[in-house]
SERO-4910 file (N, C-alpha, C, O; in steps of 0.05 Angstrom, whole numbers):
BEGIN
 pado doro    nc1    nc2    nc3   cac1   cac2   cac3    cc1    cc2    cc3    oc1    oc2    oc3
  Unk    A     37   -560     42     12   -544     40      5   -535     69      5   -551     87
  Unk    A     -3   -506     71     -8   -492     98    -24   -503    104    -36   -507     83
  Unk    A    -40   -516    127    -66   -512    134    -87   -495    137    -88   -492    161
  Unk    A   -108   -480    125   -124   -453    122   -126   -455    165   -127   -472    183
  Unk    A   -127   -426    160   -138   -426    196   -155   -398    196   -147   -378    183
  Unk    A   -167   -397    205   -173   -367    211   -176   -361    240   -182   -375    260
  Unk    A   -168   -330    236   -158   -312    258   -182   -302    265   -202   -301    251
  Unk    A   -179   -291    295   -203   -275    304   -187   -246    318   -170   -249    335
  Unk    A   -193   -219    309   -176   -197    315   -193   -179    317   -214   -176    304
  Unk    A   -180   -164    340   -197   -144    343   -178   -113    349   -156   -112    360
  Unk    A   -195    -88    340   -178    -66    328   -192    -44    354   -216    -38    358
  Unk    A   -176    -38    363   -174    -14    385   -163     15    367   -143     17    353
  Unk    A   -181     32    373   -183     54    365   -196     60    328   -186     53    306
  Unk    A   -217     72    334   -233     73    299   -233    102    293   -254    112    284
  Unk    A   -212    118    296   -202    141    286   -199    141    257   -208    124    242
  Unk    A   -182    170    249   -169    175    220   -155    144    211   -161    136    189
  Unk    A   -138    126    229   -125    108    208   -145     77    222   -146     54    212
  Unk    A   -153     83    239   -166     56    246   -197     48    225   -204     26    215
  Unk    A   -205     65    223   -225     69    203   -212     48    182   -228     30    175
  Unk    A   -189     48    171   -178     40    150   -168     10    156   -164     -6    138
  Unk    A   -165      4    180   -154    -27    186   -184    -35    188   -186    -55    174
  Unk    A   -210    -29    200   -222    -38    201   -235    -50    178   -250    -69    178
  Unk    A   -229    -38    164   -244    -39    126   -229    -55    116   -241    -64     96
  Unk    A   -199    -71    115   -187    -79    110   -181   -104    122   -169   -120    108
  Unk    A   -187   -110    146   -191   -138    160   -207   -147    151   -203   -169    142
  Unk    A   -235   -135    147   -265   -140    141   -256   -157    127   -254   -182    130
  Unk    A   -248   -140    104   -236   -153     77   -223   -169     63   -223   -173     39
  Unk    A   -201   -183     91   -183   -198     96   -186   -230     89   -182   -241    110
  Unk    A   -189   -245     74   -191   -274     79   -176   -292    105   -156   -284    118
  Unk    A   -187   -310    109   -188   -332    139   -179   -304    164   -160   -308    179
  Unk    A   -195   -277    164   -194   -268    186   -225   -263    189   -243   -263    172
  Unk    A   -226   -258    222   -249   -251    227   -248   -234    239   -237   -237    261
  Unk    A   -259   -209    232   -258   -180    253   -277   -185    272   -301   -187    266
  Unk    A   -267   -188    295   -292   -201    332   -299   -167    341   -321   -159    346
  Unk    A   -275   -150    343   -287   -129    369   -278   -102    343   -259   -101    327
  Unk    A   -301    -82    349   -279    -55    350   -280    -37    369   -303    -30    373
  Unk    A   -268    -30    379   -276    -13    410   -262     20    399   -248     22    380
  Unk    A   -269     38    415   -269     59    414   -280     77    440   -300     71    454
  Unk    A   -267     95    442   -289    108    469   -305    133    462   -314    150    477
  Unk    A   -305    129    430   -327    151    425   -354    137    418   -359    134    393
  Unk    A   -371    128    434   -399    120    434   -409    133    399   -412    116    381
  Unk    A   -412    159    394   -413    163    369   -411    141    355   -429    124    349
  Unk    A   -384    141    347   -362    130    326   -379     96    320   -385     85    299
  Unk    A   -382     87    351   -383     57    349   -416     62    336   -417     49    315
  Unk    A   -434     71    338   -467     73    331   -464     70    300   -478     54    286
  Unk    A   -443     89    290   -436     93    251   -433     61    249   -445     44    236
  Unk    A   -412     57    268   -398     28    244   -422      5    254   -427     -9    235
  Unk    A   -437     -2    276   -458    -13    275   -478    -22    259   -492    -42    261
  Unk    A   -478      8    232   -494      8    210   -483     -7    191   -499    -18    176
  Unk    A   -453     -9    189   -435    -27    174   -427    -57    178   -431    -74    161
  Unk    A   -416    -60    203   -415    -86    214   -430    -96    226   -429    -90    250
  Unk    A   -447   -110    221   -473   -127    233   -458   -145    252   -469   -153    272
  Unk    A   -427   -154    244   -417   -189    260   -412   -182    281   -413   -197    300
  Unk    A   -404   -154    285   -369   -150    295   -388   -140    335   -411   -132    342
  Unk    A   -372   -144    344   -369   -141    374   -359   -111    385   -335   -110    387
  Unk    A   -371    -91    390   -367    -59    396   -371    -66    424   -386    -82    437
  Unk    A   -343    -41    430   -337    -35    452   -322    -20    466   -297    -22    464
  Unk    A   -332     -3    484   -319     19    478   -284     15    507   -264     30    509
  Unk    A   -287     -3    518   -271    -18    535   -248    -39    518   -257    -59    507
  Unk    A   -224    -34    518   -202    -47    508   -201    -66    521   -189    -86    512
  Unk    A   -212    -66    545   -205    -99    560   -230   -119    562   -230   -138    578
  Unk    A   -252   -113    543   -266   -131    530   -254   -141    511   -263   -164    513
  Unk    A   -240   -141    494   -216   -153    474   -198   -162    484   -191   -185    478
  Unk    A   -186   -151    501   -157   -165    517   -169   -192    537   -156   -213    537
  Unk    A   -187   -191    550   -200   -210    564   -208   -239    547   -204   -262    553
  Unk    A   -219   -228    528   -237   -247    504   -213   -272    506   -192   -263    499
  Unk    A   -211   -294    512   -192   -314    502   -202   -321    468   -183   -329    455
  Unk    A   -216   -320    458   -226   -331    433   -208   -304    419   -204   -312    396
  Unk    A   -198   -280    421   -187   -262    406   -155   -273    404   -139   -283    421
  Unk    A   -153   -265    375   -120   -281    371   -103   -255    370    -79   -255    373
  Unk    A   -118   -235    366    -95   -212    357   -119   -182    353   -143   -181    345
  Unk    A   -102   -162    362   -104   -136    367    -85   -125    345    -62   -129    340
  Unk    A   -113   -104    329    -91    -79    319    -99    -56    341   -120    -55    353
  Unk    A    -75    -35    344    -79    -11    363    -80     11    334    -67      6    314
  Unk    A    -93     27    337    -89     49    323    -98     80    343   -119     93    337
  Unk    A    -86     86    360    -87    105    383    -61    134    383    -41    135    369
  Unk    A    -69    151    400    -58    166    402    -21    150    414    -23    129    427
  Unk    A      6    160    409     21    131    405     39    134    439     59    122    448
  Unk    A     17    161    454     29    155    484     11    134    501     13    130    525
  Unk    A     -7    121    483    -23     94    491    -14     71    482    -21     50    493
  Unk    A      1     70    461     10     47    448     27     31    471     21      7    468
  Unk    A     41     32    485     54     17    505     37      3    511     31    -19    501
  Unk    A     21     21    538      5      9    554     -8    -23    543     -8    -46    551
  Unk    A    -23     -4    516    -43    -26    505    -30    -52    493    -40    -74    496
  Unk    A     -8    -47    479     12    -73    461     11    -89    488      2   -111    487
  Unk    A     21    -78    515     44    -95    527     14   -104    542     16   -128    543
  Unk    A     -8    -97    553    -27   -115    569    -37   -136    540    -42   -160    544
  Unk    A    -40   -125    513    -47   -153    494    -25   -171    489    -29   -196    488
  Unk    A     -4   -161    487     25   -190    491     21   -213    519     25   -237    523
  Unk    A     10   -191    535     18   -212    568     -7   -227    559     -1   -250    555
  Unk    A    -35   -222    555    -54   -245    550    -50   -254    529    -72   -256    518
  Unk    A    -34   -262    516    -28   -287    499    -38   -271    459    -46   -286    441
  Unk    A    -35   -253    457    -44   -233    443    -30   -228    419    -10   -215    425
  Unk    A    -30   -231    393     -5   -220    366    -15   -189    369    -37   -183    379
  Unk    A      4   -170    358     -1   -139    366      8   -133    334     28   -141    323
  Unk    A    -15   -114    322    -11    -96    304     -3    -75    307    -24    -62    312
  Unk    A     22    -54    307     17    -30    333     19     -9    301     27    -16    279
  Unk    A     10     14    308     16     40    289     34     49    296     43     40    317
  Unk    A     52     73    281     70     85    280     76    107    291     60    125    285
  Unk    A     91    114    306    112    104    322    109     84    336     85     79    332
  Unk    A    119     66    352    109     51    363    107     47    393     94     31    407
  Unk    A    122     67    398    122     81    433    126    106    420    125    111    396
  Unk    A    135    128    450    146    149    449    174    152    465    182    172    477
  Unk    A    191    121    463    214    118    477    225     97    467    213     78    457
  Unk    A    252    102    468    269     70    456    264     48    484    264     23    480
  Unk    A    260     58    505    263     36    533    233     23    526    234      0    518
  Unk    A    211     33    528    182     10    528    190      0    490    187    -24    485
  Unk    A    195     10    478    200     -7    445    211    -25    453    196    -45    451
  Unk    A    242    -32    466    258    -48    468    238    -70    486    238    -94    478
  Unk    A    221    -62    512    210    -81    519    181    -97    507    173   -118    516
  Unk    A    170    -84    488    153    -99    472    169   -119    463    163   -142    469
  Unk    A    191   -114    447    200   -129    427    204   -151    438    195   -172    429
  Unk    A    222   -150    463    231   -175    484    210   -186    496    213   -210    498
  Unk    A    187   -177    507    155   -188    516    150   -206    488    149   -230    491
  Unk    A    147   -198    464    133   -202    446    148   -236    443    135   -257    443
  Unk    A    175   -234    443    193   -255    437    189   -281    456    183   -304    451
  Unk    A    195   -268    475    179   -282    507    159   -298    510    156   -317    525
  Unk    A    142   -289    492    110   -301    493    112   -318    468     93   -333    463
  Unk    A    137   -316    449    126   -323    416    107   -320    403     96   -339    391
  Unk    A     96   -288    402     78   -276    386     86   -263    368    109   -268    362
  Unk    A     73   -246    355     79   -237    325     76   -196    342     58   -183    352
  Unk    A    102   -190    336     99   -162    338    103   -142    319    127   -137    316
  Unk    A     88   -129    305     88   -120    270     84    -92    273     63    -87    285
  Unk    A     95    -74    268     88    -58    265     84    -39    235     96    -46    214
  Unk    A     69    -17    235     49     -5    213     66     12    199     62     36    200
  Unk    A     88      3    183    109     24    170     93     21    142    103      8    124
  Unk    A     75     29    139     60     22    113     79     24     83     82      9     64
  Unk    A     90     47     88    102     52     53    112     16     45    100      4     27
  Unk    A    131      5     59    154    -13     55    123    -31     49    125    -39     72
  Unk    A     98    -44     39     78    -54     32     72    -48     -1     62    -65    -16
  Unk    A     81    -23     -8     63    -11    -24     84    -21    -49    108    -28    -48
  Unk    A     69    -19    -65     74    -34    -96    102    -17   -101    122    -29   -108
  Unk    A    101      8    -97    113     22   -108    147     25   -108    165     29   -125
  Unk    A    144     18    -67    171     14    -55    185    -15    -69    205    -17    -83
  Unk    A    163    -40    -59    181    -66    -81    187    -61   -110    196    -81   -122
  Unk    A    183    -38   -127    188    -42   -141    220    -21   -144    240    -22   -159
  Unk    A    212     -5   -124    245     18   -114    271     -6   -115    292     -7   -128
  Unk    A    259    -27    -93    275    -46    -84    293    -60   -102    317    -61   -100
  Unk    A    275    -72   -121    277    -88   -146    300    -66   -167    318    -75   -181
  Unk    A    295    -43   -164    311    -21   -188    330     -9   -172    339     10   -185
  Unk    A    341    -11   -151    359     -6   -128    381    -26   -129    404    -20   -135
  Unk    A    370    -61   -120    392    -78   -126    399    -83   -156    422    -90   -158
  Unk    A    391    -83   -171    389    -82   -203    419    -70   -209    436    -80   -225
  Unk    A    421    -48   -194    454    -34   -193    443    -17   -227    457     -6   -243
  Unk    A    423    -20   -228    421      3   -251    423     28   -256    425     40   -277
  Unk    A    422     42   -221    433     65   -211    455     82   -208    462    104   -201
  Unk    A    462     59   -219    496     54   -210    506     70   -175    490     70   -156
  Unk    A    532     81   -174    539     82   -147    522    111   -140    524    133   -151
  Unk    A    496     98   -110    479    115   -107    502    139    -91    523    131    -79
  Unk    A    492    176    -96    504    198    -88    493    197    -61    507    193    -41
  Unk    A    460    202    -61    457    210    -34    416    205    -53    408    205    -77
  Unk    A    404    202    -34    375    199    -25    361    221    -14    371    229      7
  Unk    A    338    236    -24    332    263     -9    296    251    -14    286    239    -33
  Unk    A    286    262     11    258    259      8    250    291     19    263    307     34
  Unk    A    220    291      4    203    318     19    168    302     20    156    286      5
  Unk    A    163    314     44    134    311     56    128    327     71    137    335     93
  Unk    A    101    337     51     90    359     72     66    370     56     65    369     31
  Unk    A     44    382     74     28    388     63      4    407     84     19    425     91
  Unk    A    -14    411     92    -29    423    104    -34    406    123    -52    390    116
  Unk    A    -22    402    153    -47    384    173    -29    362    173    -11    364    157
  Unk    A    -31    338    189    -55    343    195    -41    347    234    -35    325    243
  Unk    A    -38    366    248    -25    370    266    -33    361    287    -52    370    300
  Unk    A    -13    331    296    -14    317    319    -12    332    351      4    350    359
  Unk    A    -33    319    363    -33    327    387    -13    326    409    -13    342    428
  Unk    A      9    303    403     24    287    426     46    290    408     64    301    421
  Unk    A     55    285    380     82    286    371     81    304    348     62    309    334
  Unk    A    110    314    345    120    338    322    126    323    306    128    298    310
  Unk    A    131    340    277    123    331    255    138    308    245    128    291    231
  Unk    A    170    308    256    186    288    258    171    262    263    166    244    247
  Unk    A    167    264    286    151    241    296    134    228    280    137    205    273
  Unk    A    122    238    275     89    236    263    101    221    231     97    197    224
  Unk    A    117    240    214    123    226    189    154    215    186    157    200    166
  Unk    A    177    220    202    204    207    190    205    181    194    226    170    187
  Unk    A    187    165    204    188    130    211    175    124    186    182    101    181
  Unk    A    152    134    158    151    121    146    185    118    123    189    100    108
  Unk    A    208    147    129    215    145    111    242    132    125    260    122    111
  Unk    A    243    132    147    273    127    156    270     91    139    286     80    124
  Unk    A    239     76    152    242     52    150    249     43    124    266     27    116
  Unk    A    226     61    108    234     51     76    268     60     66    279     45     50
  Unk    A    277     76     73    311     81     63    320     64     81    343     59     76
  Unk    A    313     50    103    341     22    117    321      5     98    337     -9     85
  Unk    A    307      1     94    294    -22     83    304    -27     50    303    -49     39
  Unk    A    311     -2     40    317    -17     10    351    -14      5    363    -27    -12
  Unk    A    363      8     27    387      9     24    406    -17     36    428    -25     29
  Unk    A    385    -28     60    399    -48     74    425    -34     91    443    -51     93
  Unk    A    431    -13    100    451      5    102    446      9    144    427     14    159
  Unk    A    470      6    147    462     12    178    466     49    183    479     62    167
  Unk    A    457     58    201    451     82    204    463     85    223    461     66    238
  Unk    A    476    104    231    504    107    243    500    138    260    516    143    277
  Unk    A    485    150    256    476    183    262    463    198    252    455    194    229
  Unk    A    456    219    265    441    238    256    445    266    254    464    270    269
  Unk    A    438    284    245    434    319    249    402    329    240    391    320    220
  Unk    A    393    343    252    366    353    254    360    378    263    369    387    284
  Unk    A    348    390    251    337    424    259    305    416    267    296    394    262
  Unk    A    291    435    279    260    436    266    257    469    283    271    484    296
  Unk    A    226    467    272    218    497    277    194    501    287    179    504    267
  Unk    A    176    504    315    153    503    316    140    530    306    158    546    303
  Unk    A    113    540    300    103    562    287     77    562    301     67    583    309
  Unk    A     67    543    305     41    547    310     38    540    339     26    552    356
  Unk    A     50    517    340     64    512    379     83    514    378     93    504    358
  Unk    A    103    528    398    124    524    394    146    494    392    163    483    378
  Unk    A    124    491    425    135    464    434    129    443    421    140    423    431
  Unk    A    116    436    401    115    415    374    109    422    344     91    422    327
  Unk    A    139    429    348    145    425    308    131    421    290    125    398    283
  Unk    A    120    448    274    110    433    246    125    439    225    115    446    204
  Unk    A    153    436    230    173    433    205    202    424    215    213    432    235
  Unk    A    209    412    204    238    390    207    251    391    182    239    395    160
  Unk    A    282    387    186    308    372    167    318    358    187    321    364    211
  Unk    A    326    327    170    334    306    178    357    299    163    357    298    138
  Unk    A    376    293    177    403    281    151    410    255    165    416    252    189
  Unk    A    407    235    145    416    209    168    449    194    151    456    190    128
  Unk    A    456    193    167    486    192    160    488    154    165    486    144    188
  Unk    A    490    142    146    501    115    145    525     96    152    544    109    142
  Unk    A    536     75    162    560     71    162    577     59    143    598     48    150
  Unk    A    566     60    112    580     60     92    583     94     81    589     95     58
  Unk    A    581    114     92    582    140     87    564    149     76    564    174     76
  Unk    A    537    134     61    516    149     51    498    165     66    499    167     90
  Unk    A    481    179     49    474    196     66    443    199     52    435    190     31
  Unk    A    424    219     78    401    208     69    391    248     80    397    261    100
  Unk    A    378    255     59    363    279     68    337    289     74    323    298     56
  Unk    A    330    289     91    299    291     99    286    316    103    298    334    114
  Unk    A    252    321     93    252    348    105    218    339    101    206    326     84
  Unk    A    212    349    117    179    348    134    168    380    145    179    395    162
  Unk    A    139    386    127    122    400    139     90    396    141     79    379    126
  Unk    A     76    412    161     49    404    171     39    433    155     20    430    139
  Unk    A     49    458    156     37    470    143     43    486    102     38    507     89
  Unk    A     51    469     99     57    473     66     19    477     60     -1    472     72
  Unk    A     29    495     26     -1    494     20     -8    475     -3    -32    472     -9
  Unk    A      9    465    -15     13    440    -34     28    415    -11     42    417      9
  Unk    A     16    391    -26     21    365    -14     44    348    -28     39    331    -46
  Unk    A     64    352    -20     93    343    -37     94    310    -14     89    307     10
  Unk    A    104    291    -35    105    265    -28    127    247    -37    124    223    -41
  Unk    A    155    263    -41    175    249    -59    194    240    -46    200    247    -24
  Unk    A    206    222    -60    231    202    -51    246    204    -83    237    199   -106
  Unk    A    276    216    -74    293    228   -104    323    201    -93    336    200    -72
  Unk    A    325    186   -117    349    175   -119    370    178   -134    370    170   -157
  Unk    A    390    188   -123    409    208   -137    431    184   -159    454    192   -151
  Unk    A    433    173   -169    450    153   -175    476    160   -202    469    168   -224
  Unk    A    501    155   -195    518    162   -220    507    143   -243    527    129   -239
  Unk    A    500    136   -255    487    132   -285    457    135   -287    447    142   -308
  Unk    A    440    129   -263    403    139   -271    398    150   -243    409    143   -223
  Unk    A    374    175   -247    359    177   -222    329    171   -229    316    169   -249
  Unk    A    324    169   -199    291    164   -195    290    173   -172    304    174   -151
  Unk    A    258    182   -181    238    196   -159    211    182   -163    199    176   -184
  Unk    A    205    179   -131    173    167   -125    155    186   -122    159    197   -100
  Unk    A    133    197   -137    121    220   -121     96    199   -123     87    185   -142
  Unk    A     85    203    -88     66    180    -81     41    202    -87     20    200    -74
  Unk    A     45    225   -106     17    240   -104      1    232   -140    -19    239   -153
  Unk    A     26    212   -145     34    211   -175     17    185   -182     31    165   -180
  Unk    A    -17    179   -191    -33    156   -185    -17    137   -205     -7    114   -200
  Unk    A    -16    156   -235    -12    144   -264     22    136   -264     28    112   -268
  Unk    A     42    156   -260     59    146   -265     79    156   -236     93    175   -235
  Unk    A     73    138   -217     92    143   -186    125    141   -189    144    148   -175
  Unk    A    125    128   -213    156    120   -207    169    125   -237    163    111   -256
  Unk    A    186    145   -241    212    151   -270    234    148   -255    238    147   -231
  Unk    A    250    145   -277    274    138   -271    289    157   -304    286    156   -328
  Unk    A    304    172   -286    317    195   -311    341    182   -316    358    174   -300
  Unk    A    341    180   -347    371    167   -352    383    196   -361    383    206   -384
  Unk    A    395    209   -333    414    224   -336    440    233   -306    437    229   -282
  Unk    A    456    243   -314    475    230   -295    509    255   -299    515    261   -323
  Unk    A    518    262   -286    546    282   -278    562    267   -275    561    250   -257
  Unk    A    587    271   -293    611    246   -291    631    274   -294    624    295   -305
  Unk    A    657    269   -284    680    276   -289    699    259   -307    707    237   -300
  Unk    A    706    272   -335    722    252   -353    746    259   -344    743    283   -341
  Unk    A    775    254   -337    803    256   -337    804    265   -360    789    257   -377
  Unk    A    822    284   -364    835    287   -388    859    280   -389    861    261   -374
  Unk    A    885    284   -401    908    275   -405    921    293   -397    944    284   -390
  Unk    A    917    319   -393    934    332   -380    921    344   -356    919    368   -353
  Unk    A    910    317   -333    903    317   -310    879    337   -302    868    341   -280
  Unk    A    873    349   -329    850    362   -316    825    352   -316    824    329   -324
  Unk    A    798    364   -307    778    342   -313    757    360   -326    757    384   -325
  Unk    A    733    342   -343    717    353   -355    691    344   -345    687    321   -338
  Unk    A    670    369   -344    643    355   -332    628    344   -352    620    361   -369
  Unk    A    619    314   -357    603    312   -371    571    311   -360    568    310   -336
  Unk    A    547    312   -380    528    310   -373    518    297   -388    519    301   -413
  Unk    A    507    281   -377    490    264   -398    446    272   -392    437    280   -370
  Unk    A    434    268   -411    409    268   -412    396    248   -432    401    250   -456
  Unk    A    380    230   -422    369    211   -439    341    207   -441    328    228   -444
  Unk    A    329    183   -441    305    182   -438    292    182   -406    304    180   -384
  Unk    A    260    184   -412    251    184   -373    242    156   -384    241    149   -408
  Unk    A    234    137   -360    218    107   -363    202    110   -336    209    120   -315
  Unk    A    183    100   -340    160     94   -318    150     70   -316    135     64   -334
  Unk    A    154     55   -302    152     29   -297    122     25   -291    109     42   -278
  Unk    A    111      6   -299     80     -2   -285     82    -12   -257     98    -29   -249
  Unk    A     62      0   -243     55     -9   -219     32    -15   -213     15      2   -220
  Unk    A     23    -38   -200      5    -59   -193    -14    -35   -180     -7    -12   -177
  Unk    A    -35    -46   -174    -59    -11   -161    -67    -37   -139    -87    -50   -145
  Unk    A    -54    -45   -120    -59    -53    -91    -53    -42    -62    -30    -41    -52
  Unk    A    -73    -34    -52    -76    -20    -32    -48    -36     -4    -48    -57      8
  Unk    A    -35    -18     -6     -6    -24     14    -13    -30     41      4    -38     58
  Unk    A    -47    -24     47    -58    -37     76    -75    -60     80    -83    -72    100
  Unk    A    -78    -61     44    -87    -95     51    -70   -110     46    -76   -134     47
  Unk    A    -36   -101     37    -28   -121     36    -13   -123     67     -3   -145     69
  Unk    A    -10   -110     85      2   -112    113    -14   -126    124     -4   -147    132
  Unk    A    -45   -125    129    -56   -137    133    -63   -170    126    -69   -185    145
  Unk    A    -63   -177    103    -52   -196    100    -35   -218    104    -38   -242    106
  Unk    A    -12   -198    105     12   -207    114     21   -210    146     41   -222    153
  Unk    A      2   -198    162     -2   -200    192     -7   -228    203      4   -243    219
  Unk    A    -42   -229    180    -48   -258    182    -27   -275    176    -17   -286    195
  Unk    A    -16   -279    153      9   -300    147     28   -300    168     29   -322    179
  Unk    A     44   -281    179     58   -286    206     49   -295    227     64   -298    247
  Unk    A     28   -299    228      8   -309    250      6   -333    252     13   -347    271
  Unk    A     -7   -341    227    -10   -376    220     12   -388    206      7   -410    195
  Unk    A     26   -383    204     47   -401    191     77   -388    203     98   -395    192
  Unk    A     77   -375    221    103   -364    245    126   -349    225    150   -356    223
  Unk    A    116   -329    211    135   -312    200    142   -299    207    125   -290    223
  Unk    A    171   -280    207    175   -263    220    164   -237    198    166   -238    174
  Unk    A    154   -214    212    143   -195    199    163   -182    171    185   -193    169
  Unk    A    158   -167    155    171   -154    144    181   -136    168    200   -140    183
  Unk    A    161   -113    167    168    -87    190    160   -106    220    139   -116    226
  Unk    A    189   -106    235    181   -125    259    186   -109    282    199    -89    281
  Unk    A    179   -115    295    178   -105    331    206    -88    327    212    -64    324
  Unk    A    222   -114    329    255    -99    333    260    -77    305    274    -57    311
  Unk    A    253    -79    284    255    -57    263    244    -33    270    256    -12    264
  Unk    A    219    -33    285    209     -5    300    215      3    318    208     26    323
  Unk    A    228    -11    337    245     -9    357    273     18    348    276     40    359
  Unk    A    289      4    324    303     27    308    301     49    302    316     68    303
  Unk    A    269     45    294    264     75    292    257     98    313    255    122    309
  Unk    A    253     82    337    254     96    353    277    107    370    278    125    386
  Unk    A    289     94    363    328     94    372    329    122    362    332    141    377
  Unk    A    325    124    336    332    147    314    316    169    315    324    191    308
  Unk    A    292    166    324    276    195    334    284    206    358    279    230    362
  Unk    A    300    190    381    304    201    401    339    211    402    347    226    419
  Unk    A    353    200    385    378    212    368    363    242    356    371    262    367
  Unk    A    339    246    334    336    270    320    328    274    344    349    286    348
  Unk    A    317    276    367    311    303    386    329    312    401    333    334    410
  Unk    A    341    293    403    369    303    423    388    318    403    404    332    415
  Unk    A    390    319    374    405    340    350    386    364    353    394    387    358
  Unk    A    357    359    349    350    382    348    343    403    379    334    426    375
  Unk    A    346    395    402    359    407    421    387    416    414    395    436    427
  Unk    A    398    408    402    428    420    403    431    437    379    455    441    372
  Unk    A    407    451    360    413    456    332    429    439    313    442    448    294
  Unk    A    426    419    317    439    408    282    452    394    303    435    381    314
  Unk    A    482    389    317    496    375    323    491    345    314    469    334    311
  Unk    A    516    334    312    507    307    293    512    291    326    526    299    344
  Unk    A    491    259    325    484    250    343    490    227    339    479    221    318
  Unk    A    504    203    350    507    175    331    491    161    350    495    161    375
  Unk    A    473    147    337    458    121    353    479     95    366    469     76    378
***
């Protein structure tokens, strides 16, 4: 039996996604949200009306200083995320970081090794791989009910919301690269990448991504900021069933088409295409918010020394692989191997 403990954490930056950890620690059992800092004086006056407990401030090193604080989430613009992870690791600090988790494989690689160093907890915010939807991909992936997967294609894109510091790549292929190594278990071996800026030139609001595996699979990606519909899918191509996730999909996120393209032999060596078409099935999915359960699960690595699901060194990867796609998409497409 664990011993209950509670945590004391405090969340740097109360933007678009910090807004959302803050509401969700609140929420958290054996945590205690101590600081939220921000440097928009505004921002902190609103949540004042909300949090009566909590400690505002618009100084990050009133939290990093605090010895009574056990752990920092960052949710910042992610050419701050270094700075901030690596001064809360050196004061004795667990780090929640958002996504990306630098804007370089060299400071990723040294969080991870600081983080190790210190024996803290370094987690980072790949949210999908949380959500009901993905464990249940997971679960119908090894099942082999798919049978031998063709190839994996995702689309995301929608209006906005256009990052200041990273292109669109940036901004969205770490939720999907993580979740396809995460359910394929598959090492990733290279890349090829286009993108296209329109509105800046110099940061992309449209990308293709192909990530090439070292069992030969293959993975297709494609990302936009200005679509005028909001497309959210993950398509699993499989010789006996496919499935697609559309995360825009509340009631039924997840079918699985029992239909499938086989070549029969014939006898006199030629071949015939069959097709099959069967029924669709939609599996039930649990309605739990995929950021209270990270959150959660932050705490648990904390007090009882787990290693994260999405861990330091797992985002570390993904940043390996964004700086592989920019160096393809400098070269038009050329394939790039990590």
């Amino acid at each position: 039996m664990v011993k209950k403990k509670e945590i004391s954490i405090g969340v740097i930056g109360a933007g678009y996604w910090g807004k959302n950890l803050i509401r969700n620690f609140s929420q958290t059992d054996s945590v205690k949200l101590s600081y939220i800092c921000d440097s928009d004086q505004n921002k902190l006056t609103e949540y004042k009306k909300i949090y009566r407990h909590v400690n505002f401030t618009p100084s990050y090193l009133d939290i990093i200083q605090d010895k009574t604080v056990d752990a920092v989430a960052i949710a910042l613009p992610v050419s701050k995320h270094f700075k901030y992870a690596r001064e809360a690791l050196n004061s004795g600090k667990h780090v929640l970081l958002e996504k990306p988790m630098t804007d370089n494989y060299k400071e990723a690689q040294e969080l991870v090794k600081l983080a190790e160093k210190k024996g803290l907890i370094l987690i980072i915010d790949h949210i999908w791989e949380y959500t009901e939807a993905i464990k249940k991909i997971k679960e119908i992936y090894n099942s082999k009910q798919l049978g031998k997967i063709h190839y994996i294609r995702a689309d995301w894109h929608n209006l906005g919301l256009l990052q200041p510091d990273i292109n669109v790549i940036w901004d969205l292929a770490p939720h999907l690269i993580s979740t396809i190594n995460s359910i394929t278990k598959c090492k990733l071996k290279s890349v090829n990448a286009t993108a296209q800026g329109c509105i800046r030139k110099e940061i992309p609001e449209f990308g293709r991504v192909q990530l090439n595996y070292s069992n030969g699979f293959k993975a297709y990606l494609s990302f936009g900021w200005l679509e005028p519909r909001k497309t959210r899918e993950l398509t699993i191509v499989g010789s006996k069933k496919m499935l697609v996730y559309d995360m825009t999909n509340d009631v039924e996120p997840i079918k699985i088409y029992d239909k499938s393209v086989n070549l029969i032999k014939q006898k006199d060596i030629q071949s015939r295409i069959d097709y099959k078409s069967g029924d669709i099935v939609s599996p039930a999915i649990k309605n739990i918010e995929a950021l209270s359960t990270l959150c959660s699960h932050f705490r648990d690595c904390i007090i009882n020394k787990i290693k994260p699901i999405t861990s330091g060194a797992d985002g570390a990867k993904i940043i390996e692989a964004l700086e592989a796609i920019d160096k393809s998409v400098d070269k038009n497409g050329v394939e790039v191997k990590l």
